[in-house]
C-alpha positions in Angstrom: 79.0 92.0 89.6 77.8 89.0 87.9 74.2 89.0 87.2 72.8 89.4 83.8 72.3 93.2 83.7 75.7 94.0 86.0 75.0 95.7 89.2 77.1 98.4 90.6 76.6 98.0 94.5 78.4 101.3 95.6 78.4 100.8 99.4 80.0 97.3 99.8 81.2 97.2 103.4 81.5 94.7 106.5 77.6 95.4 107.6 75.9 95.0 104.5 77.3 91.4 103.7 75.3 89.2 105.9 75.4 85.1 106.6 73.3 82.3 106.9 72.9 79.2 108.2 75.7 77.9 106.2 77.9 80.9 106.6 77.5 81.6 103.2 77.8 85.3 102.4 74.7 87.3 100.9 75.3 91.2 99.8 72.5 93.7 101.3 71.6 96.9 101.5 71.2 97.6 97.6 70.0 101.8 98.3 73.2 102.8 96.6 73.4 100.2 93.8 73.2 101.2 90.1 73.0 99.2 87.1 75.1 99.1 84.7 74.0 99.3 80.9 75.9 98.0 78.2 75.2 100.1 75.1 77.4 99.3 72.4 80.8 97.1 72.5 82.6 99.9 74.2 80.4 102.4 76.1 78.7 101.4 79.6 76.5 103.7 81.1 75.1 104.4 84.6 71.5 104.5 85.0 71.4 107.5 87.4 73.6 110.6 87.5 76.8 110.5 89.7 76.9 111.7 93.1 79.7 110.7 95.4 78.2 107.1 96.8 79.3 104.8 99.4 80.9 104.7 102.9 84.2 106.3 104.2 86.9 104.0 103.8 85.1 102.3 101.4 85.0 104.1 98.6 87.5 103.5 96.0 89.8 106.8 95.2 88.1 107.1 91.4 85.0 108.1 92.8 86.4 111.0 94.7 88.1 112.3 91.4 84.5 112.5 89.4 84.8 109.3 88.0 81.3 107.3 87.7 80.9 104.3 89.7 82.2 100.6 88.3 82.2 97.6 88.5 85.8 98.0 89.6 84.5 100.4 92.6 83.1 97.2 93.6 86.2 95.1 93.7 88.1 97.8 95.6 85.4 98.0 98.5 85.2 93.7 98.5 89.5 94.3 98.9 89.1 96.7 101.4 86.7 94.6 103.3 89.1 91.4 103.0 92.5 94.0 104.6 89.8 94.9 107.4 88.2 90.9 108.5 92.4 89.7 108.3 93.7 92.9 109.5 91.0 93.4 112.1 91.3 97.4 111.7 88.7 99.4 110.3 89.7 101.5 107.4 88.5 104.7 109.3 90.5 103.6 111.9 92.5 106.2 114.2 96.1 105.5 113.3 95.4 105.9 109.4 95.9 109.9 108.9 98.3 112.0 107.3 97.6 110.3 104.4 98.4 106.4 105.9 95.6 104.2 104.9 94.5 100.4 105.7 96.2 100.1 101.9 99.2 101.5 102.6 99.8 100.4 106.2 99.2 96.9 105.4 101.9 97.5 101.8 104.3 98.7 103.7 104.7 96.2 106.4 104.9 91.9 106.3 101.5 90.1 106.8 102.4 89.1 110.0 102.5 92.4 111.6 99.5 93.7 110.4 97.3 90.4 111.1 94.8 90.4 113.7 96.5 89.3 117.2 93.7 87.5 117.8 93.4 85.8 114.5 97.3 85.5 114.7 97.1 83.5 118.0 94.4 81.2 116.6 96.9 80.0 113.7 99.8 80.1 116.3 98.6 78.0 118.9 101.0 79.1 120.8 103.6 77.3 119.0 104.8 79.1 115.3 106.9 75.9 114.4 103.7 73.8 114.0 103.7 73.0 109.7 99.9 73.9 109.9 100.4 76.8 111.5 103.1 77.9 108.9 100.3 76.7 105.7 97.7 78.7 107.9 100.2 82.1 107.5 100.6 81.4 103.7 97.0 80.8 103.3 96.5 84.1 105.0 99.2 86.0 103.0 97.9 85.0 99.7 94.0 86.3 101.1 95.7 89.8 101.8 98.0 89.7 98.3 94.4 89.7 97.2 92.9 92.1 98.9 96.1 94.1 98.0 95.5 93.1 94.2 91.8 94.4 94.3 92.6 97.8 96.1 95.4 99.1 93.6 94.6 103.0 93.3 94.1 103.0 89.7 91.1 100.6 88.3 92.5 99.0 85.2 95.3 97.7 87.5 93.0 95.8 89.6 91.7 92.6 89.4 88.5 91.4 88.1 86.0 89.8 91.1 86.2 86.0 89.4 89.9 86.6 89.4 89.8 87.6 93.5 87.4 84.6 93.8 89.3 82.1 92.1 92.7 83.3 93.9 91.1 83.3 97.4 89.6 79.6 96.4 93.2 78.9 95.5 94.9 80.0 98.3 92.0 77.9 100.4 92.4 74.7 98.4 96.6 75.0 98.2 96.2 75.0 102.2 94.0 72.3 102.3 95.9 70.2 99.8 99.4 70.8 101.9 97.8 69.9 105.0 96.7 66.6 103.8 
């Protein structure tokens, strides 16, 4: 999403984001991706045809209504991945049918129920009146407000990726800052 001639990833999901040595995050696995071609001011084009692309649970809701893949398709897949690494719950997981999804399970309930239980007992240390503890659940809040900001059904009410990167380095820093 930020490279000269914008990239279209169209299968962003846990396995195809890999580490290194520094824990810095690299994107793999570009057999889906598509770029995308500016051709005037208004009018952005996809340099293949569109066929449904992507992973189940991953794929924002656009794409199944025949819309062509976007640089917002992106963002939605990076939220989704965020609710599933805090939530610790797979967006294919069992308990999301009847129409409940990761999206909606984690809207309609407080951050602290829907927070890994390990991850929660990490930040608790056993003791939920420590102040970092408390800094560590806001940090943690604000990560899935993100998440939740990126996954918004419609596109043009999501946020861009430099938005959801400078919020998550936000939410990061305001810890930090609190701690100290």
């Amino acid at each position: 999403n930020d490279s000269e001639t914008p990239i279209v990833h169209c299968d962003l999901k846990p396995s195809n984001i890999l580490l290194d040595e520094d824990m810095t995050a690299k994107v793999g696995d570009f057999g889906l991706a598509r770029l995308l071609i500016q051709r005037s001011t208004d009018q952005v084009s996809i340099s293949s045809t569109h066929v449904l692309r992507g992973s189940i649970g991953y794929i924002p809701p656009e794409y199944g209504w025949g819309e062509k893949p976007s640089a917002a398709g992106d963002v939605y897949s990076f939220g989704i991945v965020l609710l599933e690494l805090f939530s610790g719950k797979s967006p294919q997981d069992d308990c999301f049918t009847g129409g409940l999804s990761i999206t909606k399970w984690v809207q309609y309930n407080k951050s602290v129920q829907v927070i890994d239980p390990h991850l929660l007992s990490l930040i608790l240390h056993d003791d939920p009146a420590r102040e970092d503890s408390n800094l560590q659940l806001i940090c943690v809040d604000a990560i899935m407000g993100v998440a939740m900001s990126c996954t918004a059904d419609n596109p043009d009410d999501r946020i861009g990726i430099r938005v959801a990167l400078h919020q998550l380095k936000s939410a990061r820093e305001d810890s930090l800052m609190k701690k100290f």
